[in-house]
N, C-alpha and C positions, 0 to 999 in steps of 0.2 A: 341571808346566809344560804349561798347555794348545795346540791347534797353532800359534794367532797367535803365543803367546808364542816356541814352538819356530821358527816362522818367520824371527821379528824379529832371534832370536838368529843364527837361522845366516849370519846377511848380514853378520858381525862385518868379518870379514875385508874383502870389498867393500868396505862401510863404511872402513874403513881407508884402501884403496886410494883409493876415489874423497877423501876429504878428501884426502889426500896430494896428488893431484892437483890440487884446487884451490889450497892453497896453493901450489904448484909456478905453477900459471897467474898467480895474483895477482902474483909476487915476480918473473915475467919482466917481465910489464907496469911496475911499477915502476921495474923493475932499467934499464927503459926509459924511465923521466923520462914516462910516463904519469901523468894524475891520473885519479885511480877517484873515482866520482860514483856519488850514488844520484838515480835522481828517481823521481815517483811511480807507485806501482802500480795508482791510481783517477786515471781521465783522462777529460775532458769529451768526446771522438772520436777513435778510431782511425783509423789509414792505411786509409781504404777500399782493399779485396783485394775481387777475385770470388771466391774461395775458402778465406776465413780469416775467421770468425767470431769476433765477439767473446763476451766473458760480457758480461752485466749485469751494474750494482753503482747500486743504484737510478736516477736520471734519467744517470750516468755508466756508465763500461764499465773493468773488469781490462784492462790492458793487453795487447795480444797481441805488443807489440815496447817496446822503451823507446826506438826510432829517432827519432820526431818530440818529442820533448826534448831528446836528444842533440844532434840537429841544432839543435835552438835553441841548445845551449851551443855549439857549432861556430861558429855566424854570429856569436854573442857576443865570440867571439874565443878557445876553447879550442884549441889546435892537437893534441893528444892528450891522447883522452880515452877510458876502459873501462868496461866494471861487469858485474858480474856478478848474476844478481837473478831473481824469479821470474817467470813471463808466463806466459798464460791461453790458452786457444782451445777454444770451446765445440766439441762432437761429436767433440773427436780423441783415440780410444783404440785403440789393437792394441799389437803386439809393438816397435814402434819410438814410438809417441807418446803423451802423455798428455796432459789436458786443463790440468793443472798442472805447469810442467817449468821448468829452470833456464837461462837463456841465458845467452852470451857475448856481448858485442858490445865492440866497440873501431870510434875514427875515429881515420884521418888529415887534418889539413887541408895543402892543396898537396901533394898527391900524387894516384895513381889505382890501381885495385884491381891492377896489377901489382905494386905494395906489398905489397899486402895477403896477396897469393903467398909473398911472402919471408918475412913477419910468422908464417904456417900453417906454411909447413917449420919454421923457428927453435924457433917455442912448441911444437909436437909433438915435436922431438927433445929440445925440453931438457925436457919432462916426463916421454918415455920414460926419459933418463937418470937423473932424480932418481927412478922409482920402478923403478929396476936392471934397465933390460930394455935399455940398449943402441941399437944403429942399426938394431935391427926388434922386431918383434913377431911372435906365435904368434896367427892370426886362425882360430876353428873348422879347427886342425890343417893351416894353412898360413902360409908364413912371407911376414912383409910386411917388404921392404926401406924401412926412415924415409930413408935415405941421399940428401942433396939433390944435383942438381934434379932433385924430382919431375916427369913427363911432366905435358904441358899438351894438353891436345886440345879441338879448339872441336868445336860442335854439332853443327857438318855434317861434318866428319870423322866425330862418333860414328854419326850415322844412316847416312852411307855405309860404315861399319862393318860396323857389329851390324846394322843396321834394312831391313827389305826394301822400303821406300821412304824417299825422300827427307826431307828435313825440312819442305820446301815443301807437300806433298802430305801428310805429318802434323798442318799446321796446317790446311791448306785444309779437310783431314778432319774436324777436331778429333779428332784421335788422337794427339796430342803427347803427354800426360801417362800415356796407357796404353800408347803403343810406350816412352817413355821406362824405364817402370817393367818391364815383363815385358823387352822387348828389351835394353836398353844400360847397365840400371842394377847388373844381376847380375855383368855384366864389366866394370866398373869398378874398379880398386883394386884387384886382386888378388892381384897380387905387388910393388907398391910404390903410395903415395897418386896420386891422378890430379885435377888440375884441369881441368874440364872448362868452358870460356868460349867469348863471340863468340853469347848469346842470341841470335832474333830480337828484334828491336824492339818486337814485340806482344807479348813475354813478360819486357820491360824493369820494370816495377813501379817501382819510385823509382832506377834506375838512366840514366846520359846515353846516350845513343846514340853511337857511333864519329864522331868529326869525319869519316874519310875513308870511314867507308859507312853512313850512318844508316838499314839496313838489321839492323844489330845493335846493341846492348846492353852496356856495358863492363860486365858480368857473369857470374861463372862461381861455380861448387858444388866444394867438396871432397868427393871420396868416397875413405875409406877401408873395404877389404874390401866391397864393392859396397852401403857405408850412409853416405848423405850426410851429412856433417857441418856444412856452414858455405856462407851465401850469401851471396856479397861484389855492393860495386858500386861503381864510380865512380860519384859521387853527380849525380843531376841538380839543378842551380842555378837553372833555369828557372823561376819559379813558374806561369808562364800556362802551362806544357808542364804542370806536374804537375799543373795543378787539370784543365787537362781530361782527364789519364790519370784521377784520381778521379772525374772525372763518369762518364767512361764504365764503369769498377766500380762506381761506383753505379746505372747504368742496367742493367749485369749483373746485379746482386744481382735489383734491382727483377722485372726478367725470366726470371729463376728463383725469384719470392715468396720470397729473405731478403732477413731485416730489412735498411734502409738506412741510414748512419749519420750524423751529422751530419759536416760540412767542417770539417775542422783548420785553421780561420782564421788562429791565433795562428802555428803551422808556414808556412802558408803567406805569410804575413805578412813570415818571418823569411827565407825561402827564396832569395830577392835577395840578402840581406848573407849568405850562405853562403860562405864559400871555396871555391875548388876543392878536391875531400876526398873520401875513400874510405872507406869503412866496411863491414863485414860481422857477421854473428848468425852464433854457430857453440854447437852443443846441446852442454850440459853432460850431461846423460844419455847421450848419444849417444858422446861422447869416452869418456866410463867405461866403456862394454860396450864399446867398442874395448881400450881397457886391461885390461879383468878381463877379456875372452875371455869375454863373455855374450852371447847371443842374444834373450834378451828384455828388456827396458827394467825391467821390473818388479823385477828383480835386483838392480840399481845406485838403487833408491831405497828411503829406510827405510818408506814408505808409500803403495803405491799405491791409488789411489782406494778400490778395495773392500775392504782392511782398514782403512779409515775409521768 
């Protein structure tokens, strides 16, 4: 047996673990009168992001979300709906991401991402229990209480935490994404899951802003053992609010020379007959090194890119 081979072997176990788990995810969803959808992986424009690249796939692009479908089936008239499936994002590789990775996502229509809270505790306890670990887990040799309600803390609670300034003065900065990651992201989740909501509104993405402070974002991030798992949102229904958030990621892009991507016409089209609906992406890779107590992503998949 050569090293690849001896490699590929030793992940049996993992292997085991994370299927386990996914079936464990699918049959909650179900077990919840959700229907699972697939839609396609080759898509004529992505949700322009200032910071989420797509692949190419000649004059189209791999998907980097399966949201702007999903949400087409939402306005359609699905009220729940999941899938599970694989998405792209050119440049992203280290210990927590890969360029080719497995996502989750689920909507609700007529509800908001305070749902979607309830939905993360539910699906994580009844997975730890269907693979025998119980109301916690063992996370690099400390114990994470699953036992619900997990703690909610909004943005500005965490910077006035952890962070030696403000949240205001981190954006002004543009140091949001770097205080977040060294300062606030380590103490998260550490002795039980932490949802962490109440964005500012400039870091809202396809998320509605708060009727009574449109100052923030009905969106927050799961983190278990200080590794984010899942970004939910009360979904913005607006269509002239969200073409001009894409104009301005696209002026983003433009003004740090990446590529710009064509307007999701057909999404945005649909965007009006959207119900009110919450939805969130939560990493299937990312849940598995939570469960198998690994530290590097490459562990929990039977092939990462360079033994390709």
């Amino acid at each position: 047996m050569d090293d690849e081979e001896w490699r590929l072997s030793a992940k049996g176990d993992t292997l085991k673990l994370r299927a386990t788990m996914i079936r464990a995810v699918r049959r909650f969803f179900l077990d919840r009168d959700f229907l699972e959808i697939e839609t396609p992986l080759r898509i004529p424009a992505p949700a322009p992001e200032s910071h989420i690249d797509a692949v190419a796939s000649g004059d189209w692009f791999l998907q980097t979300s399966p949201e702007l479908c999903m949400k087409r089936l939402l306005a359609a008239g699905y009220p729940k709906i999941f899938q599970i499936c694989r998405c792209f994002r050119a440049g992203e590789r280290g210990s927590r991401h890969l360029p080719e990775f497995t996502m989750l996502e689920w909507y609700r229509a007529q509800t908001d991402y305070r749902m979607l809270m309830e939905d993360c505790e539910a699906l994580i306890v009844r997975v730890a229990a269907k693979l025998g670990l119980g109301g916690a887990l063992s996370r690099q040799g400390r114990r994470i209480d699953l036992t619900p309600p997990w703690e909610r803390i909004t943005v500005r609670e965490a910077f006035a935490r952890y962070a030696s300034v403000s949240v205001e003065e981190a954006l002004s900065r543009n140091r949001f994404d770097e205080i977040m990651v060294s300062a606030i992201e380590p103490r998260l989740g550490c002795e039980h899951p932490v949802f962490l909501y109440e964005y500012p509104a400039a870091l809202g993405a396809l998320a509605r802003v708060k009727p009574d402070d449109p100052g923030l974002a009905e969106r927050f991030e799961l983190y278990i053992a200080s590794l984010e798992l899942a970004n939910a949102f009360s979904e913005l229904t607006d269509a002239a609010e969200q073409r001009w958030r894409f104009e301005e990621a696209a002026r983003d892009r433009s003004r740090n020379n990446l590529p710009v991507y064509p307007m999701p016409e057909r999404f945005l089209a649909a965007l009006s007959r959207m119900p009110p609906s919450a939805g969130i992406a939560l990493g299937v890779d990312r849940l598995a090194m939570i469960f198998a107590d690994e530290s590097e992503i490459d562990a929990v998949v039977a092939f990462p890119p360079e033994l390709l």
